[in-house]
C-alpha positions in Angstrom: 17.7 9.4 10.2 18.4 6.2 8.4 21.4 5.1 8.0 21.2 2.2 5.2 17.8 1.4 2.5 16.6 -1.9 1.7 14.1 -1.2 -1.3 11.5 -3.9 -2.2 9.7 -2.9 -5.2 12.4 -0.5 -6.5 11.1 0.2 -9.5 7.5 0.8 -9.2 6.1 4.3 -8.1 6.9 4.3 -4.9 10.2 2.8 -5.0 11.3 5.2 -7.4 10.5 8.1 -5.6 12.0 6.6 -2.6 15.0 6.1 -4.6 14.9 9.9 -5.1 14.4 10.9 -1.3 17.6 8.4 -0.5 19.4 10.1 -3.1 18.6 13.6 -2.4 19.2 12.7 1.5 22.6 10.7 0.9 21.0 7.3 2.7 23.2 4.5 1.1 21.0 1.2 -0.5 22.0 -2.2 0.2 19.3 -4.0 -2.1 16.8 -3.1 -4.4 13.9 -5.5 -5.6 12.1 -5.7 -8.6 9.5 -7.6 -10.6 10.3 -8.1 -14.2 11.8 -4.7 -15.4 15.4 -5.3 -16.0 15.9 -2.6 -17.9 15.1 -0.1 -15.0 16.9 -2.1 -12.5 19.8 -2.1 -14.4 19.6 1.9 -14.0 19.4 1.5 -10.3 22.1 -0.9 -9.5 24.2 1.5 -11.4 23.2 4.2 -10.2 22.9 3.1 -6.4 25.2 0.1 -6.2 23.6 -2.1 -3.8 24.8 -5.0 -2.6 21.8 -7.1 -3.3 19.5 -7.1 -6.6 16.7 -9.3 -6.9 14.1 -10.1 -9.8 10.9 -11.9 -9.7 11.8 -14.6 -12.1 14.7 -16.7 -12.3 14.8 -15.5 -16.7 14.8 -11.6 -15.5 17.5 -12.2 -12.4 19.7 -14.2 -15.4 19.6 -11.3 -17.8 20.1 -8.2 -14.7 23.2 -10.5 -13.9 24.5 -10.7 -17.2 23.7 -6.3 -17.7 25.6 -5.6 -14.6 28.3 -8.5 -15.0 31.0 -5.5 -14.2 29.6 -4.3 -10.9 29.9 -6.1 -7.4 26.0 -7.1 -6.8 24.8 -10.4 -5.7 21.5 -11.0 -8.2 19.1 -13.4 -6.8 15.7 -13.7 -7.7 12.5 -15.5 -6.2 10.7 -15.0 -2.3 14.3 -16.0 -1.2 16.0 -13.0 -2.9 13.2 -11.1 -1.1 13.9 -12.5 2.3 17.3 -11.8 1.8 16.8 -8.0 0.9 14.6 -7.3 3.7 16.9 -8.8 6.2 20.4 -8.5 5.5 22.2 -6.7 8.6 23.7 -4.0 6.5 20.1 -2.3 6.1 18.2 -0.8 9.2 15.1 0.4 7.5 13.3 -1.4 4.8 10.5 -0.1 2.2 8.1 -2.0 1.3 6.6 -0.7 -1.1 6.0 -4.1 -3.4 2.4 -5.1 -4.8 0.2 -7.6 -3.1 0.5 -10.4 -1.0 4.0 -11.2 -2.4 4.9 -8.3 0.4 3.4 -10.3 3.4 6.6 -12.6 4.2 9.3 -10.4 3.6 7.6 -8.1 6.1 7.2 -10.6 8.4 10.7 -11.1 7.9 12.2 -8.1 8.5 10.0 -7.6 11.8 11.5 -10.6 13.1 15.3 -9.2 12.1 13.9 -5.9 13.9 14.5 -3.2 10.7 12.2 -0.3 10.6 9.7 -1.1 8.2 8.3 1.8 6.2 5.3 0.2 4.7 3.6 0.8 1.4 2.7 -2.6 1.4 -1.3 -2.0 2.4 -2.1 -5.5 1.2 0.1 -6.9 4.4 -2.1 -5.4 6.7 -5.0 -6.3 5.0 -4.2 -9.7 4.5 -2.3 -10.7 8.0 -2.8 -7.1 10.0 -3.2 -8.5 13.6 -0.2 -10.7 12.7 2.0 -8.1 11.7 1.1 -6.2 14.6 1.9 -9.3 17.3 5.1 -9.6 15.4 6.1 -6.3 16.0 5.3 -5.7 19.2 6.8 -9.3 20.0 10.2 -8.1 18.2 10.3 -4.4 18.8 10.3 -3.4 14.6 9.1 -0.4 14.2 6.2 0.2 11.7 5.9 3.8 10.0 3.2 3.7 7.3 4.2 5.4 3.6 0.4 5.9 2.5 -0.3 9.9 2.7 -3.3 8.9 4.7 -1.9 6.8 7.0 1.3 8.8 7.0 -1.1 11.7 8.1 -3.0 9.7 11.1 0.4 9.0 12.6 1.6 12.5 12.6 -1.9 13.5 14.1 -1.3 10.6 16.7 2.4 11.8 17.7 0.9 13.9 20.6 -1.4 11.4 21.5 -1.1 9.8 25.5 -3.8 7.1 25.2 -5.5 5.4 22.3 -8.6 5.7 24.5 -8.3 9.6 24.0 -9.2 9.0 20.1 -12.9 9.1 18.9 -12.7 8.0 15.0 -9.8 8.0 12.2 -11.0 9.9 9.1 -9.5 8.7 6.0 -9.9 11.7 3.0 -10.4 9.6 -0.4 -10.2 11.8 -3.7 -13.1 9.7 -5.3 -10.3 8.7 -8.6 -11.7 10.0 -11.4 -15.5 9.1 -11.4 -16.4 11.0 -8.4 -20.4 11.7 -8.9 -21.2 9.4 -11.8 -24.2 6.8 -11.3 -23.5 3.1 -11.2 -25.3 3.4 -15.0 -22.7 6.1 -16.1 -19.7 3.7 -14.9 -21.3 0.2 -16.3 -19.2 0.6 -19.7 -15.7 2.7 -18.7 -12.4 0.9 -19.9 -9.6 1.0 -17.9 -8.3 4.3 -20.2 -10.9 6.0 -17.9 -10.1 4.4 -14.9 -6.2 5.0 -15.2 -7.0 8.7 -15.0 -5.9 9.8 -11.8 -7.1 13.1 -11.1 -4.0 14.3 -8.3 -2.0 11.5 -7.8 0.3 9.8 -10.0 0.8 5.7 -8.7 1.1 2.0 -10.6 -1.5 1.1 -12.7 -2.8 -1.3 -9.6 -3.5 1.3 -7.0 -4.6 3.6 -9.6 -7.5 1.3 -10.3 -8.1 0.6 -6.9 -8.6 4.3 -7.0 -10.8 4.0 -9.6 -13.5 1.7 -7.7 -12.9 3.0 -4.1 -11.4 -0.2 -3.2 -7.9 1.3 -2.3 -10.0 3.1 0.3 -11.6 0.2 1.5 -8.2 -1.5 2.3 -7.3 1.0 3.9 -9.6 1.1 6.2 -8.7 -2.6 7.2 -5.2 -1.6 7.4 -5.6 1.4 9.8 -7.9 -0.5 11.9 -4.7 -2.7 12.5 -2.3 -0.2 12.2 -4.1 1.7 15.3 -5.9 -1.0 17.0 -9.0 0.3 16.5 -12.5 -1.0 15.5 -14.3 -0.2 12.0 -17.1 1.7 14.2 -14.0 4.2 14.9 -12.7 4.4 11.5 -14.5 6.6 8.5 -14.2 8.0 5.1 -15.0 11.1 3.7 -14.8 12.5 -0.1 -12.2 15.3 -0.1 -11.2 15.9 -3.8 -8.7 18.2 -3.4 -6.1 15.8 -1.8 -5.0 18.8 0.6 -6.2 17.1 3.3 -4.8 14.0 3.9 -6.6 12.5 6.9 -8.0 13.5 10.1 -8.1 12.1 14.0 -11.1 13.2 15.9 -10.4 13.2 19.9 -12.9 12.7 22.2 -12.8 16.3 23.4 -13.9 17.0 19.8 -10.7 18.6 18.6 -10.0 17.4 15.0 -6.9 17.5 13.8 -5.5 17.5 10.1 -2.4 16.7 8.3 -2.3 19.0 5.1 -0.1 18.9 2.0 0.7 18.6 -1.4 -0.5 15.7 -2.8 2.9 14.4 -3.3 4.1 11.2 -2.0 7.4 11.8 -1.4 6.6 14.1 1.9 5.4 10.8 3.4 8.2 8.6 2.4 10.6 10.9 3.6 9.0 11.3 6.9 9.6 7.5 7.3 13.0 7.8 6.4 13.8 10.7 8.9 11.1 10.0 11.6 11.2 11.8 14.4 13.7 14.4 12.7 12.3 16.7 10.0 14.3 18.2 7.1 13.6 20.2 3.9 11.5 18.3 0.7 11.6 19.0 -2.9 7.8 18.4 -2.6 5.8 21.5 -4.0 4.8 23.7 -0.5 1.4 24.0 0.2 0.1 27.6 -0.8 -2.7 28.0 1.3 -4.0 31.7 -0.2 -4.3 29.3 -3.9 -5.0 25.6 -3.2 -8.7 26.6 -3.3 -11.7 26.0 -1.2 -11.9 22.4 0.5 -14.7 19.9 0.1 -16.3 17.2 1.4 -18.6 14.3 0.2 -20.1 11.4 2.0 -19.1 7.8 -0.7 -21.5 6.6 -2.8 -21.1 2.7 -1.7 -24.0 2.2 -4.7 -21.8 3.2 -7.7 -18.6 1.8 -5.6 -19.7 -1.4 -4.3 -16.3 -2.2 -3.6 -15.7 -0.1 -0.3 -18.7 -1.7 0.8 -17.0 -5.2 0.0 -13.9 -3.9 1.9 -16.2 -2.5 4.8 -17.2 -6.4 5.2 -14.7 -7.9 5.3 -12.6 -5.3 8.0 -16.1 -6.2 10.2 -15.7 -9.9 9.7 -11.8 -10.2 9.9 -9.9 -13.0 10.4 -9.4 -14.8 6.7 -11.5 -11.8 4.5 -9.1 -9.7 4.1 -7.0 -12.0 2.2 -9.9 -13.1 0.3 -10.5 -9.8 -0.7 -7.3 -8.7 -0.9 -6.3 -11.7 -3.2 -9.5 -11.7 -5.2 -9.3 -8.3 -6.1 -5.8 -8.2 -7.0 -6.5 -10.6 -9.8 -9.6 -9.2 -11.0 -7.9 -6.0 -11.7 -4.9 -7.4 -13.1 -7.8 -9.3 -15.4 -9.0 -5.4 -15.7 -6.2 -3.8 -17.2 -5.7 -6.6 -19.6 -9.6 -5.7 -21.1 -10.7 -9.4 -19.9 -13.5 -8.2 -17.7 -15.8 -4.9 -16.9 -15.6 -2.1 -14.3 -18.5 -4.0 -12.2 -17.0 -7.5 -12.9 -14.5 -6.6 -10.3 -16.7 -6.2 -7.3 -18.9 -9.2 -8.4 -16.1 -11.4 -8.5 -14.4 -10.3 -5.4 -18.0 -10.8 -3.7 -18.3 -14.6 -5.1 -14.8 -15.3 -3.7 -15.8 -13.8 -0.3 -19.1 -16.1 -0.6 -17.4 -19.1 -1.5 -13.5 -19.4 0.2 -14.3 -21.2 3.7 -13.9 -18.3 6.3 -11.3 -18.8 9.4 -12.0 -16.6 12.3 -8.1 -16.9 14.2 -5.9 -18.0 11.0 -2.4 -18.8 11.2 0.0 -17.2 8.5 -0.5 -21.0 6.4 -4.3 -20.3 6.5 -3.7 -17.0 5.5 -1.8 -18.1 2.4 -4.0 -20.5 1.5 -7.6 -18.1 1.8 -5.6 -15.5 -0.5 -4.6 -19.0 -3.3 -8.1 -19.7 -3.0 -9.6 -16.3 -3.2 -7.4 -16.4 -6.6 -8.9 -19.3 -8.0 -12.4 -18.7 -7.3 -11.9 -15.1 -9.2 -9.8 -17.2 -12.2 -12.7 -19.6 -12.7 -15.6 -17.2 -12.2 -14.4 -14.6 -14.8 -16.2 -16.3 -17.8 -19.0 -16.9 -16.3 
């Protein structure tokens, strides 16, 4: 186990609940990272006492320091506040669990100072996944993923000898809450719709992402990179029961499962604890009542965003920060009523047509396809 937390994105979903495993577990926190809710992250700090707290802007780390005057924490605020978090010496793991590309450097970061990196970060693989990987290997960080799915292909790889051994990854995808409607049935649904989740409870960002499919599509890209495998060996089914949380299909033809309640603190606490197991306040899987199991093949007409995603994991190189960068905006653009359900995936497809495409980026190029992929959705949307 663990034996000191660095939380980036503290008080978002994930960094909530992996505020709750620590707490439960009695893993100290050095620093906690936030975006703009200072209210929340004044809870922490007091709760938690890190060392380190650090806000987006330098107007949100001003008021935190002023709120927690009497308590001995360094605010700082900023990418350099970030950097900081994830690499101070105190902290030998560090959660990612932040929202887009802002995640990418402080990874990178805390490779190079050799933490374990639990990452809930998807858009860091997506964006700069062979990177990541070449950093880690270079500086021997270890990587354990936080996303159930990804969570579950690990586990299923734990008894695995040779990568050659493996025939396909099989990502299970609930299908968010407009599992079977047409593309015609979807054309007018608000983001009240789309926020409705029908297992899982997550930020209003990955809940969307949910909504179009395009959470599954990143995935893909980031288990391709995770696992060093090609898109021909990675798939997705339907499986709206969220028991299931992925599969790994050997060559032999034995597929194997990870199963559990669809609750993401079993994940996060596997990364905490990894390779040691210990007791969860997660719900237990009751097999004799969780209900009959599923399966559907995606519908990439209605959801033309895992086709998007599907792509730009073929193509690699810079289209995963296009798309990754393109469609963070459009949904941001989403939730604030600016654009429609399919204005997402037409947008994110013009960036992809028009951001010049680099084959072998460096982490510059990178940067820039994502501030580009940004634009092109910004000046698009009223079109």
């Amino acid at each position: 186990m663990v034996n000191c937390i660095s939380v980036l994105g503290s008080t978002g979903s994930i960094g909530r609940q992996t505020l709750d495993v620590a707490q439960r577990l009695g893993i100290p926190v050095c620093a906690l990272t936030a975006g703009t809710n200072v209210e929340r992250m004044e809870e922490q700090c007091r709760t938690f006492v890190p060392s380190i707290a650090v806000m987006s802007s330098p107007e949100a780390a001003a008021s935190l320091a002023d709120r927690i005057s009497d308590l001995p924490i360094t605010v700082m605020s900023g990418k350099e506040g970030l950097i900081t978090a994830a690499t101070m010496e105190a902290a030998d793991t560090v959660i990612t669990a932040v929202v887009g590309m802002v995640g990418l450097e402080p990874t990178l970061a805390a490779i190079r100072a050799k933490k374990r990196i639990g990452l809930a970060n998807k858009e860091t693989m997506v964006c700069a996944g062979e990177l990541v990987m070449e950093e880690a290997n270079r500086w021997g960080a270890e990587i354990i993923p936080v996303d159930s799915e990804h969570s579950a292909i690990f586990q299923c790889l734990a008894g695995c000898r040779e990568k050659s051994q493996v025939r396909r990854l099989i990502l299970t995808c609930s299908g968010g809450p407009f599992f079977g409607k047409s593309k015609k049935e979807l054309e007018g649904v608000t983001q009240a719709h789309a926020l409705k989740h029908p297992n899982w409870k997550m930020g209003a960002k990955i809940t969307i992402d949910c909504a179009t499919l395009m959470n599954k599509g990143l995935e893909v890209i980031e288990a391709m990179r995770l696992y060093g495998l090609p898109l021909e060996q990675v798939d997705v089914v339907i499986h709206r029961q969220s028991v299931i949380h992925s599969f790994v299909e050997y060559v032999d033809g034995a597929l194997l499962a990870q199963m559990g309640s669809p609750d993401m603190r079993l994940p996060i606490q596997l990364a905490l604890t990894w390779p040691d197991r210990m007791a969860c306040p997660a719900p237990d899987l009751d097999l004799l009542s969780c209900g009959a199991l599923t399966f559907h093949k995606p519908d990439l007409e209605a959801f033309p965003c895992l086709a998007l995603a599907m792509e730009a994991a073929k193509a690699g190189g810079t289209m995963g920060a296009v798309l990754s960068g393109a469609n963070e905006v459009a949904v941001e653009m989403y939730l604030k009523d600016q654009i429609g359900f399919y204005d997402i995936p037409a947008l994110v497809k013009k960036a992809m047509d028009d951001v010049p495409f680099i084959k072998r980026p460096d982490l510059s190029q990178i940067l820039e396809a994502d501030r580009l992929a940004r634009q092109s959705v910004r000046c698009n949307a009223g079109g």
